[in-house]
C-alpha positions as CSV (number, residue, x, y, z in Angstrom):
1,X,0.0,0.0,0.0
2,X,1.5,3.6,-1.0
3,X,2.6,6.1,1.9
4,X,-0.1,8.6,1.9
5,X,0.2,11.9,4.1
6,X,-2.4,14.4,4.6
7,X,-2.0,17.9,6.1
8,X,-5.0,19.2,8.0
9,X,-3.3,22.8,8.9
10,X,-0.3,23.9,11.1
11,X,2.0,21.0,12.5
12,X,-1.1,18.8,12.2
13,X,-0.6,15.5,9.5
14,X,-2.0,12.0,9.2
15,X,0.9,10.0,7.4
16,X,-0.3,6.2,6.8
17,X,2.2,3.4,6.1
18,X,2.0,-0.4,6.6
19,X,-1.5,-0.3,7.4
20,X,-0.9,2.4,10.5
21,X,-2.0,5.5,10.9
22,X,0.2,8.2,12.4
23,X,-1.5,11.7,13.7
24,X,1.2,14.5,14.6
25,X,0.7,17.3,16.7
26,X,-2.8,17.1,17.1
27,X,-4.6,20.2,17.2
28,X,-8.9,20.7,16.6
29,X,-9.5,23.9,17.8
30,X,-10.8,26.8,16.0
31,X,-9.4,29.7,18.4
32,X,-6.1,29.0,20.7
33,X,-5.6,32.0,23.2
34,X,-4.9,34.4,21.2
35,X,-4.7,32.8,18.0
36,X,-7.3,32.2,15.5
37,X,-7.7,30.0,12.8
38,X,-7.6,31.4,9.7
39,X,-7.5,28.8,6.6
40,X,-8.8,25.6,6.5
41,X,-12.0,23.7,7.8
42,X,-11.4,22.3,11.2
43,X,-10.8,18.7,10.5
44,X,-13.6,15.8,10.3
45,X,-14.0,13.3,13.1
46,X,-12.3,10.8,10.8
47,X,-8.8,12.8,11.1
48,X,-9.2,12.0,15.4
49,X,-8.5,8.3,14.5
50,X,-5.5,6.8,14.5
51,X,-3.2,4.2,16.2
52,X,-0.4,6.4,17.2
53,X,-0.3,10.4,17.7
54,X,2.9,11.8,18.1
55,X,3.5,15.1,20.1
56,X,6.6,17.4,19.2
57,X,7.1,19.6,22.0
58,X,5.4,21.1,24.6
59,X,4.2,24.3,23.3
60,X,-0.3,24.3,23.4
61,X,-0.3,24.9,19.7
62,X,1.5,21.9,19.5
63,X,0.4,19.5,22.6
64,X,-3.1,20.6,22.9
65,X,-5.0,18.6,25.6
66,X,-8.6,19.4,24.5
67,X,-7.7,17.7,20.8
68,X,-5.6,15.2,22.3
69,X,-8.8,13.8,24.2
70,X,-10.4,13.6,21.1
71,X,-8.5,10.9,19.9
72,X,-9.8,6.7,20.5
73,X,-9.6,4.9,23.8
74,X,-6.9,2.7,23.2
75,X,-4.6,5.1,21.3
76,X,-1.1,5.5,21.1
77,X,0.7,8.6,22.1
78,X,3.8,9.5,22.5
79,X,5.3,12.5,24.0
80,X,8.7,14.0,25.1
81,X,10.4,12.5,28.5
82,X,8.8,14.9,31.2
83,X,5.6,16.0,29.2
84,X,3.4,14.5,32.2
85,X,5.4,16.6,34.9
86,X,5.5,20.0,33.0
87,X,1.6,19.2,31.9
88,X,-0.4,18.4,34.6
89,X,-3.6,18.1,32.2
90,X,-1.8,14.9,30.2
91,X,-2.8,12.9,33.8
92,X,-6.2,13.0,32.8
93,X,-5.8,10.9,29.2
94,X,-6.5,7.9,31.0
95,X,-8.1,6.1,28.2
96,X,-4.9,6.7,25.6
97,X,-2.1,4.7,26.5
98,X,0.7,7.6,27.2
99,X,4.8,7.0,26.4
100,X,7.5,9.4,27.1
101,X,10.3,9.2,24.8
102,X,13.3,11.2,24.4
103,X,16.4,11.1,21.6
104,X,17.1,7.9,20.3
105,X,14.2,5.6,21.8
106,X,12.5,3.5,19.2
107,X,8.8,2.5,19.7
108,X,7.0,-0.2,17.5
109,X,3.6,0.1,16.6
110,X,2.4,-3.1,14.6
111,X,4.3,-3.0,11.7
112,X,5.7,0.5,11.7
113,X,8.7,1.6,14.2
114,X,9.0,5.3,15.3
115,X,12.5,6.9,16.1
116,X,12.5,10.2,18.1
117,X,15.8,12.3,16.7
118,X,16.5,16.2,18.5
119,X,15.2,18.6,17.3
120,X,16.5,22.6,17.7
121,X,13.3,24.2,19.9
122,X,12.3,25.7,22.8
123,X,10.9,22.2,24.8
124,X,8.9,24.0,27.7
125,X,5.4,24.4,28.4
126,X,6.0,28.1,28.9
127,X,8.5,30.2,28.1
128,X,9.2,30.7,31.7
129,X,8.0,27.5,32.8
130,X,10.8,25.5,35.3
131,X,10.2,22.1,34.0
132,X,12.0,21.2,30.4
133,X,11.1,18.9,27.9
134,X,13.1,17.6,24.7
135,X,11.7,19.0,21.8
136,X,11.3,16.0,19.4
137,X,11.1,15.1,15.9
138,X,10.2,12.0,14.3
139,X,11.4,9.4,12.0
140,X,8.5,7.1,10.6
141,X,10.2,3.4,9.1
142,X,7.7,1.1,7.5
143,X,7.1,1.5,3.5
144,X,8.8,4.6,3.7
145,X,10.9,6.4,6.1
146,X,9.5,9.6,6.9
147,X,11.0,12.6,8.5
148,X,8.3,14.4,10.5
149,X,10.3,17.9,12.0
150,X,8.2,19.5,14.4
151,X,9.2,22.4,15.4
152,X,13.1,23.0,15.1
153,X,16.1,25.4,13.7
154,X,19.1,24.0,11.7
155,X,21.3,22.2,14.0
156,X,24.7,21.3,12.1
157,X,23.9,17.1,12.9
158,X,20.7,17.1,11.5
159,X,21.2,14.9,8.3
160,X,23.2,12.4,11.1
161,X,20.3,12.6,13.5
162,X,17.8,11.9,10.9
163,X,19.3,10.0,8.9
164,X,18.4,8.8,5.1
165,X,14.5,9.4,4.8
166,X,11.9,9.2,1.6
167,X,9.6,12.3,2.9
168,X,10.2,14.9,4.9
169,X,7.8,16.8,6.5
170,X,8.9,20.7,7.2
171,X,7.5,23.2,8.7
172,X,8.5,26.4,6.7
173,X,7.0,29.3,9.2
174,X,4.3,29.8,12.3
175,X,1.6,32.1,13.1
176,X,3.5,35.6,13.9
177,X,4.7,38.6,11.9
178,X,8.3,36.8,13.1
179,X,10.1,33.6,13.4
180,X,12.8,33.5,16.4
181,X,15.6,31.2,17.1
182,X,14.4,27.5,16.9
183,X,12.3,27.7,13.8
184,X,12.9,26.9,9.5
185,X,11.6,29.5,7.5
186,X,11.1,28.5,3.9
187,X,14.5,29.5,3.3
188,X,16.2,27.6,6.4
189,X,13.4,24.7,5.0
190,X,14.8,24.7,2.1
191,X,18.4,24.8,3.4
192,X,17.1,21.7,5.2
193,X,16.1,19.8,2.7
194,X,19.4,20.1,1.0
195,X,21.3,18.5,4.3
196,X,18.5,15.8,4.0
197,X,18.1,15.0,0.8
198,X,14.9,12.9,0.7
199,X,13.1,12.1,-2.4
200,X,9.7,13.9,-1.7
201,X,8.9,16.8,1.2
202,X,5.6,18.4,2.7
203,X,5.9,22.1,3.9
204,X,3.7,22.0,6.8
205,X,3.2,24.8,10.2
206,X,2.0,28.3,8.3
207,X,-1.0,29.5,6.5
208,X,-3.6,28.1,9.5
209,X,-3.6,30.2,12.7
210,X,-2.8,33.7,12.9
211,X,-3.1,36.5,16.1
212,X,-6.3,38.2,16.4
213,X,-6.1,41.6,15.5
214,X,-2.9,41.2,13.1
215,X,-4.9,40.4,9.9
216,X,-2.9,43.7,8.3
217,X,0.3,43.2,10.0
218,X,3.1,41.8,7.5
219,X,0.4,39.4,6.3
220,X,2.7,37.8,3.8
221,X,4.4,35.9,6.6
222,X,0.8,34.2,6.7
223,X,0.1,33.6,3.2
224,X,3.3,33.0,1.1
225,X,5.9,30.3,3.2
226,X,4.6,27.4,0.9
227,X,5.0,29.3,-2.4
228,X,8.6,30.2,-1.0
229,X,9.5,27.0,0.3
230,X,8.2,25.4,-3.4
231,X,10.8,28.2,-4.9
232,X,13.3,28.0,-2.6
233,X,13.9,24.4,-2.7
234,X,13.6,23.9,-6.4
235,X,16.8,26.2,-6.1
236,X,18.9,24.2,-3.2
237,X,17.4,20.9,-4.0
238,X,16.2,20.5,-7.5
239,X,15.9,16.8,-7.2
240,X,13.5,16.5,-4.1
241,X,9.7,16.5,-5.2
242,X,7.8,19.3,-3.1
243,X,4.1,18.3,-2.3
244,X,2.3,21.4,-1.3
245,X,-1.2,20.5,0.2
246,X,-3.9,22.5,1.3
247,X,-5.7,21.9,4.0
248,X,-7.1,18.6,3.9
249,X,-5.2,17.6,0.6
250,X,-3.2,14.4,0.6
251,X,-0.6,13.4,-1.3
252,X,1.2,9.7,-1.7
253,X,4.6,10.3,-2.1
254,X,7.2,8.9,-4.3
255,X,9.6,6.4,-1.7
256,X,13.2,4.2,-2.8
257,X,11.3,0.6,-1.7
């Protein structure tokens, strides 16, 4: 059976391969503090399901309890080594069966393994908050191998974390006039994609949410990332096919098996 991955908006993407399905970053909601969604209809019941979710990193736009409780008794979910601690609120997902995982540890779900590799982010709750996390990406290994980032910055053992992968999914901005330290623009994306070299990649984390009250502030940060990311990379890595979905879309990438 092909890989397929769909995007349902910001960081949040169902990739399915050897008959599992993968959900990362869940996040349902229409309004987030002070953020708003801004693109894309919420996604259907049908996008809750799945046999693992995988959360990145602690941040509520990225490990959102109210979507996470969503998902099937029974489900899978794994988040980074001292999510529970930092997030009270994760004690209550009684009905999901709950993994902490950090760098390196490998989890097997049927016929599919999942490999958490560093990522270069900010891993606490709050940007104050005492308690740190690892911020986490993911590398999928069934039919495919597939590279989901996160949220991260370039970190110069990236390609050696990761290692070889078919897909990669990127995120190529956020939901702010700005991107700090700890985040791939499309250019840094692209940049990326070059130290990876996989055969297919999914820009993913812009175009969704967006501040209320900012509609008129550098708006192009909101709208263009994919465009640039599609530009940029056919520029720094000519030979990587770029799929970029909209919101709901799905795409079954091209993969070396």
């Amino acid at each position: 059976m092909p890989v397929e991955v769909t995007w349902w908006g910001h960081a949040t993407c169902t990739v399915e391969d050897s008959g599992v399905r993968v959900l990362t970053d869940p996040l349902f909601a229409r309004r987030l503090a002070h953020l708003r969604r801004r693109r894309g209809a919420l996604p259907p019941p049908g996008a809750w399901h799945a046999d693992v979710a995988l959360v990145s990193h602690l941040h509520a736009d990225h490990l959102h309890v109210p979507s996470l409780e969503r998902l099937a008794p029974g489900t899978r979910l794994l988040v980074p080594r001292g999510a529970r601690r930092a997030v009270p609120a994760l004690r209550r997902l009684v009905r999901l069966h709950v993994t902490e995982v950090a760098p390196g540890d490998v989890v097997r779900v049927h016929d599919l393994s999942v490999r958490a590799v560093p990522a270069r982010h900010d891993g606490r709750r709050l940007p104050v908050g005492p308690h740190r996390s690892p911020a986490l990406g993911y590398v999928l290994e069934g039919e495919a191998r597939t590279y989901f980032a996160g949220d991260t910055g370039l970190f110069d053992t990236m390609a050696k974390e990761v290692g070889p992968v078919d897909v990669a999914l990127l995120p190529v901005g956020g939901w702010g006039p700005s991107l700090g330290e700890g985040h791939l623009d499309a250019g840094r994306a692209a940049e990326a994609l070059a130290r990876l070299a996989p055969r297919s990649a999914v820009p993913v984390h812009y175009g969704t949410y967006w501040p209320i009250g900012m509609d008129a502030v550098r708006p192009h940060e909101f709208h263009t990332p994919g465009d640039e990311f599609v530009r940029r990379a056919a520029q720094r890595a000519p030979g990587v096919t770029v799929h970029r979905l909209g919101h709901g879309e799905s795409a079954r990438p091209e993969v070396s098996r």
